[in-house]
C-alpha positions in Angstrom: -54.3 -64.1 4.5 -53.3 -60.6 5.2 -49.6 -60.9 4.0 -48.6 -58.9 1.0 -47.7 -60.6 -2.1 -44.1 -60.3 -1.6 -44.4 -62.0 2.0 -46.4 -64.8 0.6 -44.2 -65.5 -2.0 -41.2 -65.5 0.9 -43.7 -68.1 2.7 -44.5 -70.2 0.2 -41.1 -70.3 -0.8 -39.5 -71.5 2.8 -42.0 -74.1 2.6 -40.9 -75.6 -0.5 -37.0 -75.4 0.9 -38.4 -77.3 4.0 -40.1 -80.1 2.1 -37.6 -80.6 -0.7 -34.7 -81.1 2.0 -37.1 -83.3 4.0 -37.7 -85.1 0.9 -34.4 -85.6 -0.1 -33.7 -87.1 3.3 -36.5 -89.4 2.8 -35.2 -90.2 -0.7 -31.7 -91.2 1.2 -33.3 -93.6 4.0 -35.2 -95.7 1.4 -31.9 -96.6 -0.5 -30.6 -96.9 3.0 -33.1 -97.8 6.0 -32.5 -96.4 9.3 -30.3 -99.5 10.6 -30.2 -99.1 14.5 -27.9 -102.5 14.8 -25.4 -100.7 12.5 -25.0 -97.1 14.5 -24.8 -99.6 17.9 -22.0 -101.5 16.0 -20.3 -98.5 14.4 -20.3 -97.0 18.0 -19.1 -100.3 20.0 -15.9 -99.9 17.3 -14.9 -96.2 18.8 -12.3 -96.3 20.8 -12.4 -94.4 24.1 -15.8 -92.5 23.3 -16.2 -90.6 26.4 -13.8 -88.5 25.6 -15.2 -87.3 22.5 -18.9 -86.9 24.2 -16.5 -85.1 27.5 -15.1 -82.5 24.7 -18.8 -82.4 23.0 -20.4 -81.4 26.2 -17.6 -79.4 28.0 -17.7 -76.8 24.2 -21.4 -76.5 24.7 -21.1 -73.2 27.2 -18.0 -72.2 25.4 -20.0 -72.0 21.9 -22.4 -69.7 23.3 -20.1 -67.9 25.7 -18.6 -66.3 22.5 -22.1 -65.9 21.0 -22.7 -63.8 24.4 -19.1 -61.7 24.1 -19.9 -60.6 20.4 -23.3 -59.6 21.4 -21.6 -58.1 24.4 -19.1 -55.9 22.6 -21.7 -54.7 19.8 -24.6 -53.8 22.8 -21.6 -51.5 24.0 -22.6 -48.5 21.8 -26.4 -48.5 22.8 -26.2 -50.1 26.9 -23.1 -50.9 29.0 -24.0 -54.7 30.0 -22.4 -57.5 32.0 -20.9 -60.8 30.0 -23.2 -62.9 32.1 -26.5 -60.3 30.8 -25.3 -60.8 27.5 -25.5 -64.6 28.2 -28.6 -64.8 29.2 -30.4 -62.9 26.5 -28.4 -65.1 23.9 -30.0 -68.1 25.9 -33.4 -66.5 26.1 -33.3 -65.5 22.3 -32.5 -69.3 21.1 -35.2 -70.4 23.3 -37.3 -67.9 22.0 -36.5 -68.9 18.4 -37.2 -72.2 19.2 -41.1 -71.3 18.7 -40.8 -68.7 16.8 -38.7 -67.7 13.6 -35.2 -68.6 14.2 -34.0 -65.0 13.4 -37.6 -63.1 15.0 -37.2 -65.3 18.2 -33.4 -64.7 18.6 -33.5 -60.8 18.4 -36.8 -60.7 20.0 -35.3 -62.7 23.4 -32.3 -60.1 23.4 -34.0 -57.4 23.1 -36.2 -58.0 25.7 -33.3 -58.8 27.8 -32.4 -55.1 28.3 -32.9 -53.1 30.8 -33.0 -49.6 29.1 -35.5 -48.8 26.3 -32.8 -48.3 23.4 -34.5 -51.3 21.8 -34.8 -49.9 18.3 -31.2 -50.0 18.2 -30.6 -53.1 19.9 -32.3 -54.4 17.1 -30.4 -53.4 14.5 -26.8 -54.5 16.6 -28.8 -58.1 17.0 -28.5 -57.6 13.0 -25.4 -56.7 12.8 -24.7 -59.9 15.3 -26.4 -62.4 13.2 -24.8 -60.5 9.8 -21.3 -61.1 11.2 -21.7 -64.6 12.1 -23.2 -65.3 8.7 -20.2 -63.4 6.6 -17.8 -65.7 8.4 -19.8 -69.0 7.7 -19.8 -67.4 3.7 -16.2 -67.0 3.7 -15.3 -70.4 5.6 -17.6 -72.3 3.6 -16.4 -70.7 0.1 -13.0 -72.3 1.1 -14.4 -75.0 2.0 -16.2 -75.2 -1.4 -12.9 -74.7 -2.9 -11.4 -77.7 -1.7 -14.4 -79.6 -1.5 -14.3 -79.8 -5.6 -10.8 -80.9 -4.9 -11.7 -84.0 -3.2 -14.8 -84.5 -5.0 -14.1 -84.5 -8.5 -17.5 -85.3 -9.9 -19.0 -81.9 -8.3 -16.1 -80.2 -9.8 -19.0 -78.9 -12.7 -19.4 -75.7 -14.6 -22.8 -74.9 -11.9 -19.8 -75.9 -9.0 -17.3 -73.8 -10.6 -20.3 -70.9 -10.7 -20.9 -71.3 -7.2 -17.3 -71.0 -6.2 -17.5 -67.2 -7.7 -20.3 -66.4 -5.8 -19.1 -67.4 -2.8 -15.7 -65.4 -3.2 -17.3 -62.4 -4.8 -19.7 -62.4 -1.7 -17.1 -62.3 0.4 -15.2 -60.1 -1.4 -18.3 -57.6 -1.1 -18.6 -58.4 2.7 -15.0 -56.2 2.8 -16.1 -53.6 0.4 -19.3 -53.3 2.7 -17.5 -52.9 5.9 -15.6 -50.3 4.5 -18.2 -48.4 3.2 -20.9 -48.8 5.7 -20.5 -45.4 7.6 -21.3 -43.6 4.6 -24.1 -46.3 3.7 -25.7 -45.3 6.5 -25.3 -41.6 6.1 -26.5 -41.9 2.9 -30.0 -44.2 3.8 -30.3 -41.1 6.7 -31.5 -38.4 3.4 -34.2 -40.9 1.7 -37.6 -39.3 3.1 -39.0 -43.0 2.9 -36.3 -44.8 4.5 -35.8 -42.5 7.1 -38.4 -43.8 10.1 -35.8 -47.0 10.3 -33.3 -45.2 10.6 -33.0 -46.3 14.6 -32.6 -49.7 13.7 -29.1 -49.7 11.3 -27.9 -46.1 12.5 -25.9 -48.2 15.0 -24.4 -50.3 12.4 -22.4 -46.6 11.4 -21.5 -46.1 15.4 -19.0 -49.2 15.6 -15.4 -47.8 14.9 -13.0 -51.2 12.9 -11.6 -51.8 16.7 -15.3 -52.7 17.7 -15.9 -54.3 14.5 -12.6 -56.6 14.7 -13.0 -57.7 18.2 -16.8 -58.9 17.2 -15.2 -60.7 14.3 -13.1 -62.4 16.1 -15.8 -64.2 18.7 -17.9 -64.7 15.7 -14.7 -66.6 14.0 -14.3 -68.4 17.3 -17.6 -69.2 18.0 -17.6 -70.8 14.0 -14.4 -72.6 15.5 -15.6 -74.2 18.8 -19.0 -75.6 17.1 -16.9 -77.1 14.0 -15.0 -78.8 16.5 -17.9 -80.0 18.2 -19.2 -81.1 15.0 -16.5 -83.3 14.4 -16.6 -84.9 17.6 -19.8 -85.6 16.9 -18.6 -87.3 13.7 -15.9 -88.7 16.2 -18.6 -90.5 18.6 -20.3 -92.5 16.3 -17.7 -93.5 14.6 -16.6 -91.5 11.3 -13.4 -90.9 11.3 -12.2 -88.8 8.2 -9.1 -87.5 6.8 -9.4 -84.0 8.6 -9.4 -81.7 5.7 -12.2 -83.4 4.2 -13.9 -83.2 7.7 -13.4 -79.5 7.6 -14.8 -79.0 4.2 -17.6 -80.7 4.8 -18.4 -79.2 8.0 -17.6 -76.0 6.1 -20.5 -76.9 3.5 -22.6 -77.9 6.3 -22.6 -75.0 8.3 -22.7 -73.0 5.1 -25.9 -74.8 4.1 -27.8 -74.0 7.5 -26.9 -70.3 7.4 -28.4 -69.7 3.9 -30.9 -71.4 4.0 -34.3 -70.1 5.8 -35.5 -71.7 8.7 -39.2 -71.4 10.2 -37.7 -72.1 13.6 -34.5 -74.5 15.5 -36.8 -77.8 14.4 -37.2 -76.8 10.4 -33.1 -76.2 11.5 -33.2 -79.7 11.9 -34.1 -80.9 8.4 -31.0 -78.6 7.2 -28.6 -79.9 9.0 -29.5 -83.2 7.9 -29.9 -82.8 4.1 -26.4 -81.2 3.8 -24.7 -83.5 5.4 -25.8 -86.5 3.3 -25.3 -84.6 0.2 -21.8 -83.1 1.5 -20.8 -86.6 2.9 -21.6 -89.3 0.6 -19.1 -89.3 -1.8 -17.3 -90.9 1.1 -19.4 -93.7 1.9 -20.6 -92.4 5.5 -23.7 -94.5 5.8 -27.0 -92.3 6.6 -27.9 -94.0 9.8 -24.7 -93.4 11.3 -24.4 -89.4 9.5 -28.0 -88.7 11.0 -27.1 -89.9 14.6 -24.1 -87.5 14.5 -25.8 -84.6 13.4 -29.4 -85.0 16.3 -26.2 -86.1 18.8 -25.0 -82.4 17.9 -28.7 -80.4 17.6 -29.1 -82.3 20.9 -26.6 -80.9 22.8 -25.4 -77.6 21.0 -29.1 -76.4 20.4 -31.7 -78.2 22.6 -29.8 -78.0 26.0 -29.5 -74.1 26.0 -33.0 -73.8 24.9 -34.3 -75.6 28.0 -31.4 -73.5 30.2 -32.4 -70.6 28.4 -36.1 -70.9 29.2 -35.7 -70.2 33.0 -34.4 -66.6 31.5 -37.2 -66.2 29.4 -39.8 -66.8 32.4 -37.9 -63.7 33.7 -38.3 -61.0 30.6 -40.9 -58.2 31.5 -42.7 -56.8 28.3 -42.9 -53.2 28.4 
């Protein structure tokens, strides 16, 4: 009752997102129950499965092993750590945001993680971690949006078309942003009233393009390895899709769950869900089947490290 009007507003407003998406998926299971006997029998006609659950699981440590090298390059600037530290607060912050809000619980699990008391700044390079990986689900999703109203000609509408030129000026302002953000940051230094947060985004102005391009490019691999392990999920049960209209929907997918807010990894669920029988149905995926694919992935790619990672948080020490 004590939030401020603004922070109520952002409340009130997550909780609509959740139940509308949650609502939607209930919309899609009444024009098309929840058929057990049909996943079983879409599953029986896979050929080979293992191999597609082998590659699911065996890209599980990979996924967050990048997750842990970009945090690993961008903590270089405020505390010289280990790639196996680094790992372990990235497990300890998704376990963390397993309870609490996805974003609060993640940064809060890293930062604890450290050893020194730089943890102002380590906030703001947990930022700067979660900013990257969501410019590069922005610019892979735009294209995937792209070609998406390719294939799907009926989305292809002047609100599509709209979107599209978002998404590419978005990105396009990602650049402009990198390139400016020394002098951002100078600049936020001189306002009087802005100046007591300083410690948390002054680190965002320490990175030189090197360090910037080499965090990039774990955050682009890490958006790689969980596509893949997306569509092996889609693989296992037994969708088996022309692969660039895999890709683009995967693309919308992912682009979905990163912009839109999430309470914690279960409202994650409900996001994950919705946009994949929105993205996918033009191609006659039936919802049973779609659903199974997408808790096979939260299931491994989200639950497992939360309960590895919760041996790590037993460990942090609040000081």
């Amino acid at each position: 009752m004590s939030l401020s009007p603004a922070k109520k507003i952002g409340f009130w407003l997550k909780i609509a997102v959740f139940a509308g998406m949650f609502a939607y998926i209930g919309h899609v299971l009444r024009q098309q129950p929840f058929n057990w006997t049909l996943v079983r029998q879409q599953w029986q006609t896979v050929p080979n499965p293992g191999r597609w659950a082998a590659g699911l699981v065996v890209l599980i440590p990979v996924n967050w092993g990048f997750e842990a090298l970009k945090w690993q390059i961008l903590l270089q600037r405020i505390e010289k750590t280990s790639f196996w530290d680094a790992y372990r607060g990235v497990l300890a912050g998704v376990s963390l945001g397993f309870a609490l809000p996805a974003q609060l619980g993640d940064t809060a699990g890293r930062v604890l993680s450290l050893r020194s008391g730089e943890r102002g700044a380590a906030i703001g390079a947990s930022l700067v971690s979660g900013g990257m990986q969501f410019y590069v689900a922005l610019v892979f999703g735009a294209v995937a949006w792209a070609h998406y109203l390719v294939q799907v000609p009926k989305r292809d509408t002047p609100t599509g078309r709209w979107l599209l030129v978002l998404l590419v000026g978005l990105s396009a302002a990602g650049v402009l942003f990198g390139l400016v953000r020394q002098r951002l940051v100078r600049w936020l230094e001189t306002r009087s009233g802005l100046r007591r947060y300083a410690n948390y985004w002054n680190v965002a102005g320490l990175y030189d393009d090197y360090e910037i391009g080499l965090a990039l490019g774990a955050a682009t691999a890490r958006y790689m390895i969980f596509s893949t392990q997306f569509y092996l999920a889609l693989r296992l049960v037994g969708v088996s899709l022309p692969n660039d209209v895999s890709a683009s929907g995967i693309g919308l997918v992912f682009l979905a769950k990163t912009i839109t807010p999430a309470f914690n990894l279960l409202s994650d669920l409900g996001v994950r869900e919705a946009a994949s029988l929105w993205v996918f149905a033009p191609f006659g995926v039936p919802a049973p089947v779609l659903i199974t694919a997408t808790l096979t992935l939260w299931t491994a790619n989200l639950l497992t490290p939360v309960l590895v990672g919760l041996v790590w948080v037993w460990q942090i020490k609040l000081r």
